[in-house]
C-alpha positions, -999 to +999 in steps of 0.1 A: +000+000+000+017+034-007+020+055+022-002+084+013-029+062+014-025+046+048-019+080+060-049+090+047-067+058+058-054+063+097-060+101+092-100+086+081-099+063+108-092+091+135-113+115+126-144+089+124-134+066+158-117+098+178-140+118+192-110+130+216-112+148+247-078+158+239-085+181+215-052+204+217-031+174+222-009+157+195-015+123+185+016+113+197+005+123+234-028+105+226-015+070+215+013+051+235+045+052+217+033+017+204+005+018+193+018+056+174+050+033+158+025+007+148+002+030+133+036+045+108+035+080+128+071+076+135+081+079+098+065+114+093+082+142+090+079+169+120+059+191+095+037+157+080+033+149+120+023+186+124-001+192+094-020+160+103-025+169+142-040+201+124-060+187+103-075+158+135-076+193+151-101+207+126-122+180+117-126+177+153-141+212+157-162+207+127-172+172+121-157+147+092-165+153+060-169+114+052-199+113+079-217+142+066-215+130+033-224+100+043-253+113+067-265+129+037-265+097+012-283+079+042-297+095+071-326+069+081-294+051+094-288+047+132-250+058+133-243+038+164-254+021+194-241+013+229-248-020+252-254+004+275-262+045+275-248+076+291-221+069+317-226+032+323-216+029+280-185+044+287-161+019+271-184-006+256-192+010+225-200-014+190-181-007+164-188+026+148-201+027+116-198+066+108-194+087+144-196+083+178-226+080+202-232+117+212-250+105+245-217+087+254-190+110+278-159+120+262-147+110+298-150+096+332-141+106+367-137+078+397-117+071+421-096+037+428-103+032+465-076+022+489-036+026+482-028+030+447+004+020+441+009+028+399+010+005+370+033-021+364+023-029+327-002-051+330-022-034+358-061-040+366-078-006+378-111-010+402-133+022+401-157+034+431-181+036+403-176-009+395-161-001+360-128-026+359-102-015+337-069-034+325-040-019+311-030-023+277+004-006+271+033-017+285+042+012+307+052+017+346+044+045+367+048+045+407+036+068+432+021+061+468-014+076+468-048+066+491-084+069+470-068+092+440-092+106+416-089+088+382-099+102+347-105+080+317-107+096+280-117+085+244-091+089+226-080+081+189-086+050+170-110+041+199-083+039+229-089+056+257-062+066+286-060+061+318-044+093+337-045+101+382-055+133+384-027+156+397-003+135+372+007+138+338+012+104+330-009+082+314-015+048+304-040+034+278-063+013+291-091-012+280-127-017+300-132-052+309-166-049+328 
């Protein structure tokens, strides 16, 4: 496949799955740094990696052109559905077929009760609100914390991370139930 065409399909791909509370964050502070050397982001140039955060950045703000086309050719068609609304369909999304639930949050706030030790990798994260969460990067953070606030957000290519508030770090993460 030549390149311009997977960039363009991962550039498709974002801007119809994102849906990213990040909005004036790279994707390379959105992905982890394997799933953005996976994806080819590595290879871009500074100013490729730059013009296509812009462009994620716009279509953002104002909606893919794909799913208003798309709307348009079709729009008896339910875009998506969740197993569950609102909140409690907060990481169990179907597959989406041309945008994202709007009654679904762009994020969450809990709490993991007790000490909260970090991730190691291959962490399990128990919310006060009975959403479980696993890990799904390989990265390690430590720090010594009782009950600290968690926040989960979509991000692209229908991720989402996993940051403690108060901390810049984050980890993506996967629901399990």
């Amino acid at each position: 496949m030549h390149p311009h065409f997977r960039l363009l399909a991962l550039f498709s791909a974002t801007v119809l799955l994102a849906g990213s509370a990040f909005a004036d964050t790279s994707l390379k502070d959105e992905l982890s740094p394997r799933e953005f050397e996976s994806a080819g982001l590595n290879r871009l140039t500074p100013a490729e990696l730059a013009n296509l955060n812009r462009l994620v950045r716009v279509d953002r703000e104002h909606g893919s052109s794909a799913a208003r086309d798309s709307e348009r050719a079709s729009p008896q068609k339910q875009n998506t559905f969740s197993v569950e609304g609102g909140a409690a369909g907060f990481g169990r999304e179907e597959k989406v077929v041309r945008q994202l639930d709007r009654e679904t949050p762009k994020e969450i706030r809990s709490r993991i009760l007790g000490e909260f030790k970090g991730w190691t990798g291959h962490s399990t994260f128990r919310l006060e609100n009975g959403q479980v969460w696993r890990q799904t990067d390989g990265s390690s953070f430590t720090a010594r914390l009782k009950d600290p606030v968690v926040i989960i957000r979509k991000a692209s290519l229908g991720s989402y991370r996993l940051k403690i508030e108060g901390f810049s770090t984050q980890t993506t993460v996967q629901r399990v139930d």
